[in-house]
GUDOMAR-633409 format. One line per 5 residues: number of its first residue (from 1); their letters; for each residue z, y, x of C-alpha. Coordinates in steps of 0.001 Angstrom, whole numbers, plus 500000, padded with zeros to 6 digits. Example, Ala and Ser with C-alpha at 12.3 -4.5 7.8 and 13.67 -1.06 7.14 Angstrom:
// GUDOMAR-633409
1) AS) 507800:495500:512300 ~ 507140:498940:513670
This chain:
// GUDOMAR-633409
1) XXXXX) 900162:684601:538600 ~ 897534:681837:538739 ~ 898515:678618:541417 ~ 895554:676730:542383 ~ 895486:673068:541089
6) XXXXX) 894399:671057:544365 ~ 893746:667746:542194 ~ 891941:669236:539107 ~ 889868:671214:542372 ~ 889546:667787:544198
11) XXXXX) 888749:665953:540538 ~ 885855:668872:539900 ~ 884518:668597:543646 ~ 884283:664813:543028 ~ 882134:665155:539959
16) XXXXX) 880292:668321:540907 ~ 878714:666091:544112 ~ 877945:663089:541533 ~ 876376:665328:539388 ~ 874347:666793:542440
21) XXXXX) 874005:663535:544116 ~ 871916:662003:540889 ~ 869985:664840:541339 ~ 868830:663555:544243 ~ 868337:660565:543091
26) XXXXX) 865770:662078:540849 ~ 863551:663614:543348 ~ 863540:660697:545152 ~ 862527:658284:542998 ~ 860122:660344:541167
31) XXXXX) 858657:662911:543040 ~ 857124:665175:540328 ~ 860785:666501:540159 ~ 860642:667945:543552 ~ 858381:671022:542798
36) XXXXX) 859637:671705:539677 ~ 864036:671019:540151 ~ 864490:675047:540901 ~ 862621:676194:537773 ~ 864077:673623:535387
41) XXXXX) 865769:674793:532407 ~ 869244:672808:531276 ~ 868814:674655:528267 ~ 865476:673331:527364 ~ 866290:669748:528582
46) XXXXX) 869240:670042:526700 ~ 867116:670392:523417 ~ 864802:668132:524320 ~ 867372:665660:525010 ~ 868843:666341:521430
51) XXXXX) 865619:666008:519576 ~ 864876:662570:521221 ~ 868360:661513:520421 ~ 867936:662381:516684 ~ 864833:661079:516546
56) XXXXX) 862339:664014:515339 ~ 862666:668111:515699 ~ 863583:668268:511942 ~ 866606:666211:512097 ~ 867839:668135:515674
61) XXXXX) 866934:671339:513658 ~ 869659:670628:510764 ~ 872087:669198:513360 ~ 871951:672376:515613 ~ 871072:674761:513331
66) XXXXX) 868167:675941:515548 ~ 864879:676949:513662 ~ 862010:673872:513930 ~ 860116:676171:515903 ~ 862214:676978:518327
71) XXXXX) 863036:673581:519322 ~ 859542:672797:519404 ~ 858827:675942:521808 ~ 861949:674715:524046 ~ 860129:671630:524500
76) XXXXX) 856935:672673:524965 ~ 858310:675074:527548 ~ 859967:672383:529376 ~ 856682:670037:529546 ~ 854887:672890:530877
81) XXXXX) 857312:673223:533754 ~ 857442:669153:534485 ~ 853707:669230:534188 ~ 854056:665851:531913 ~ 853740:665334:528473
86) XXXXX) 857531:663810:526901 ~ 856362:662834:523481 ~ 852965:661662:521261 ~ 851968:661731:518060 ~ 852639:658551:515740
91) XXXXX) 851400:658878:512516 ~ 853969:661922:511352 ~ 856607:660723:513566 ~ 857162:661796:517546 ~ 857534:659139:519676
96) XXXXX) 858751:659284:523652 ~ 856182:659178:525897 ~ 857078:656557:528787 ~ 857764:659661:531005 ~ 859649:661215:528736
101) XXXXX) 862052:657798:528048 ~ 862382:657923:531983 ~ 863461:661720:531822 ~ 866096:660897:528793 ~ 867674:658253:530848
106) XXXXX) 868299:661126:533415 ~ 868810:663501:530567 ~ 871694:661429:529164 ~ 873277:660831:532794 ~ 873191:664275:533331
111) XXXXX) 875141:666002:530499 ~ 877450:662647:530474 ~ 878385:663699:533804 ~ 878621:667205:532732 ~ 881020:666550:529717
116) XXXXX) 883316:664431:532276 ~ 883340:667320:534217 ~ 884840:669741:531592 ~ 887097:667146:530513 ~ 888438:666608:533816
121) XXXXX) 889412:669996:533784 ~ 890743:670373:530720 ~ 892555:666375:531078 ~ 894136:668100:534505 ~ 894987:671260:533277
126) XXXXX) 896653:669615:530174 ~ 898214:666779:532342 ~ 896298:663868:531223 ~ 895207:660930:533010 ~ 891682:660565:534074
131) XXXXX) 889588:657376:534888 ~ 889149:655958:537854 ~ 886405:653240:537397 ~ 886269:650176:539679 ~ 883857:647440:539782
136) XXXXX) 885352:643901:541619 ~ 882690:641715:542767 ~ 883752:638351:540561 ~ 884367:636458:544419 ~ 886682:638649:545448
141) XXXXX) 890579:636971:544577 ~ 892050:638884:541899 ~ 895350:639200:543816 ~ 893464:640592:546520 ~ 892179:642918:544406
146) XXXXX) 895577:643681:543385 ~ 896391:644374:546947 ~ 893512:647082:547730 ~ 894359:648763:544676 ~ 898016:648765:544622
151) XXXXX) 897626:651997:546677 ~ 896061:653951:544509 ~ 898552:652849:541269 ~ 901037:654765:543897 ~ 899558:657910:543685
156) XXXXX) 901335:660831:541777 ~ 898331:661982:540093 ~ 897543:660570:536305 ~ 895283:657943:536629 ~ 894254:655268:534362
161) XXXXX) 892404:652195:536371 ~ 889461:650818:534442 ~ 888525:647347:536584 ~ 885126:645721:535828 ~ 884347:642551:537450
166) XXXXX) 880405:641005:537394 ~ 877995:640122:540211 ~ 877717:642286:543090 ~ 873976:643608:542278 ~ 874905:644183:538761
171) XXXXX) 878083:646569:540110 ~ 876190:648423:542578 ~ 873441:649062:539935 ~ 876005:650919:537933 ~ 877583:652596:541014
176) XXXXX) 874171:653785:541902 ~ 873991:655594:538555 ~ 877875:656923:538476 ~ 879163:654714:536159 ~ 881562:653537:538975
181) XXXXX) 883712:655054:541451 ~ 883987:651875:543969 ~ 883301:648937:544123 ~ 885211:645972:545809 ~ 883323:643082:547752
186) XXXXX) 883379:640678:550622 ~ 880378:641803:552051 ~ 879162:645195:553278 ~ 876231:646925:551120 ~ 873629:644390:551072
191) XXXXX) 870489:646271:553439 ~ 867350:644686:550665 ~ 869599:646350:548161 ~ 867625:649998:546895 ~ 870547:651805:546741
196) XXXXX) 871855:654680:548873 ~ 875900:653925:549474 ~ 878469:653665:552252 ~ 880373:650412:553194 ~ 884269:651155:554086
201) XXXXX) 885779:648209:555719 ~ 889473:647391:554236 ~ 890552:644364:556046 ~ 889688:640926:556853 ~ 892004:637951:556645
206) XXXXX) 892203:634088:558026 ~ 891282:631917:555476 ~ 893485:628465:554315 ~ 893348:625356:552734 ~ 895304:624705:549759
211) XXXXX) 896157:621354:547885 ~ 898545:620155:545318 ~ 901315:618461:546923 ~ 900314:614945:545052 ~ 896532:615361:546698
216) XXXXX) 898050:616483:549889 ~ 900194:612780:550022 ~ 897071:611036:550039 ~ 895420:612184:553092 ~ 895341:610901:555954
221) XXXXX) 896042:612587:559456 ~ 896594:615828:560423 ~ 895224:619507:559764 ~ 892079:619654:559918 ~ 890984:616065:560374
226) XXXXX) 892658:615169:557067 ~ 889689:616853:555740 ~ 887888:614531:556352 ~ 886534:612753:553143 ~ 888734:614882:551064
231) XXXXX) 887648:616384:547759 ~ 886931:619651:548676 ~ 886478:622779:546241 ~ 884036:625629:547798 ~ 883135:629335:546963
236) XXXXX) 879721:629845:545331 ~ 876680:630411:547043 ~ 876566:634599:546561 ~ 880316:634120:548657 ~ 879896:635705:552403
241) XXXXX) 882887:633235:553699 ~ 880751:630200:552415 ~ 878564:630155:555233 ~ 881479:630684:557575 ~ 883475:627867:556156
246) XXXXX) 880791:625481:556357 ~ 879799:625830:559785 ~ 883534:625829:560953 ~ 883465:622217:559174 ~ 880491:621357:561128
251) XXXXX) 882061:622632:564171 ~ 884825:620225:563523 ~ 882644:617697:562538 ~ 884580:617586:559243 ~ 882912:615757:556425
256) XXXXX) 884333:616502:553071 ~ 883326:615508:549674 ~ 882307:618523:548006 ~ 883338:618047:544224 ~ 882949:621613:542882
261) XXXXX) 881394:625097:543389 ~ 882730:628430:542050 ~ 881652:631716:542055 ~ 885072:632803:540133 ~ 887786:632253:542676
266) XXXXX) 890240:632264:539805 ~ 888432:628910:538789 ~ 888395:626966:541635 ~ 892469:627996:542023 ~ 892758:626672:538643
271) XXXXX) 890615:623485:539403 ~ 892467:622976:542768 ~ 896217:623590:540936 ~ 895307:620674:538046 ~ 894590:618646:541586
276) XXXXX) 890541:618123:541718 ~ 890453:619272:545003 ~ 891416:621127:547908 ~ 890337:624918:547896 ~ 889839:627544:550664
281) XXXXX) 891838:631225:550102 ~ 892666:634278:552218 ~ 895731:633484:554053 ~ 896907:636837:552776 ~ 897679:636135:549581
286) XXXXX) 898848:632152:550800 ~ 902606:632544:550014 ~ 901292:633964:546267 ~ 898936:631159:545829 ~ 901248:628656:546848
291) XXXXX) 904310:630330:543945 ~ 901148:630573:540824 ~ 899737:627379:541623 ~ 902128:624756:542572 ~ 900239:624007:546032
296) XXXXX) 901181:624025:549438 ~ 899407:625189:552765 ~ 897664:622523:554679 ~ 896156:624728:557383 ~ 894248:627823:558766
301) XXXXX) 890410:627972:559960 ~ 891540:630862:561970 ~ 888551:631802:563277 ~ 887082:631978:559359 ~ 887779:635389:558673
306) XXXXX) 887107:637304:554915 ~ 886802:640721:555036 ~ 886575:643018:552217 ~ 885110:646337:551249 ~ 885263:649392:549408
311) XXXXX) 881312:650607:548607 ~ 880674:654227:547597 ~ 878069:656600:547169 ~ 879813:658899:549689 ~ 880229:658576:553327
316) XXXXX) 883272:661146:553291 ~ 885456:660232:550171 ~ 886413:662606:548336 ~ 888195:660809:545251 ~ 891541:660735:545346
321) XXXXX) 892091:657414:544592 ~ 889384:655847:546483 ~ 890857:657875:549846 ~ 894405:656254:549339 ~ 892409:652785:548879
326) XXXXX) 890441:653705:552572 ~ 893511:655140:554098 ~ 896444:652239:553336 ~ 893896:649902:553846 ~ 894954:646437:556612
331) XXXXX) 891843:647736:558771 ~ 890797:651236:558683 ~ 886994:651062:559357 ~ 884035:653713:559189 ~ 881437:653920:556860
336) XXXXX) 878464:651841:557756 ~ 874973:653623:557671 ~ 873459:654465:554354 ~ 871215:652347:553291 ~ 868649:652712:550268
């Protein structure tokens, strides 16, 4: 008798709607697509795709075996129904058209996405782990990206975590294009950004100010006039509690010197522990900060709140391990609107 997997069904229902959803991506951005998606042939991109990767029809022939002609006829076939021409004459040598480098890109995306589908049912059936790709916008703390993710780690199906941390445009690039599950930011999906996603809020936290306990002897007063002229560490500019933090000084009238700006928030802690200044950090993660870097708590800005987000291409989540991220997270939030 045959039992019904529910996470290789969930795992093929995840990348069935990626595959489906870069579809749609194609008609959108070009729109030649559109009158031609129900009449394409996978079977003819599929040898056009590997003739351009080989280079030339006669090396795809002796790789597949297939007679010259018959690739050549698959390809012609295939330009008819895109009404475009993929390749051009170069001396002897075929060359991609600039079309027909556009339509490999999607070519490439497309039976990628179709091999990770077979081998997520095969890696389930046989009881391997799959990936489950995350991109971590290089402001957010690591520990706190420790924290979102820690639910997902719990889960009893085999994953393996692949984290990849860079600016936030660069990670929602990739996400745009599947190469990413989720990514994690302080900031919802950006609305100049051209790219169709779903912002799930996970929490926000207070934020604190942290010094070494030799810098913290030296000032003078209490929290939060002691800032006051005090070397002061700050998030880089891309940082959504920047702003925040900077006005909240203002609204204090707080005037610190402002020795150093970070976009890595791993830097600044390390700057901040060897004592160059004081440093702002979620108060979530305080009593860690305060063990890793031999510092102490000087105060909350309570009204300086970081919040952080999970960003998908999905409005209702349907993998796994980005649902037990959305579920367990501090603040359960909906999705805000698509944008892109």
């Amino acid at each position: 008798m045959l039992v019904a997997n529910p996470y290789c069904a969930n795992t093929v229902q995840m990348l069935r709607l990626r595959l489906f959803d870069k579809l749609r991506v194609q008609l959108n951005v070009y729109p030649f697509f559109s009158n031609c998606l129900k009449m394409l042939n996978y079977k003819q991109l599929h040898h056009f795709w590997s003739v351009a990767r080989a280079g030339g029809i006669t090396r795809a022939s002796e790789r597949s075996g297939l007679a010259p002609q018959t690739l050549s006829g698959q390809i012609t076939a295939l330009e008819t129904t895109l009404g475009v021409s993929l390749f051009r004459r170069q001396g002897r040598r075929l060359v991609l058209t600039e079309t027909g480098s556009m339509v490999l890109d999607y070519a490439e995306e497309i039976f990628r996405l179709g091999a990770e589908l077979e081998d997520a049912v095969h890696s389930s059936a046989a009881g391997r782990t799959l990936p489950f790709r995350v991109g971590v916008a290089d402001v957010v703390p690591k520990a706190i990206a420790y924290v979102l993710l820690a639910p997902a780690m719990a889960l009893t199906e085999p994953f393996r975590i692949i984290c990849r941390e860079s600016k936030l445009d660069q990670l929602l690039g990739e996400l745009a294009v599947h190469k990413l599950d989720v990514v994690l930011a302080d900031s919802p999906l950006p609305p100049n950004m051209d790219v169709r996603g779903y912002s799930h809020k996970l929490g926000e936290s207070a934020v604190g100010f942290f010094a070494t306990p030799a810098l913290a002897g030296t000032l003078k007063g209490s929290f939060p006039r002691c800032l006051d002229g005090a070397p002061l560490l700050l998030p880089g500019a891309e940082a959504s509690v920047r702003r925040p933090l900077l006005r909240w000084l203002e609204d204090h009238k707080i005037r610190p010197r402002i020795v150093g700006e970070f976009d890595d928030s791993a830097l600044m802690k390390a700057f901040g522990e060897a004592g160059a200044g004081i440093f702002p950090t979620p108060s979530l993660i305080g009593d860690e900060v305060c063990t890793k870097h031999g510092v102490r708590c000087l105060g909350l800005a309570e009204t300086v709140k970081e919040a952080f987000y999970a960003i998908s291409v999905e409005r209702r989540l349907t993998h796994p391990a980005v649902r037990a991220i959305s579920s367990a997270a501090p603040m359960r939030g909906e999705a805000d609107e698509a944008v892109g």
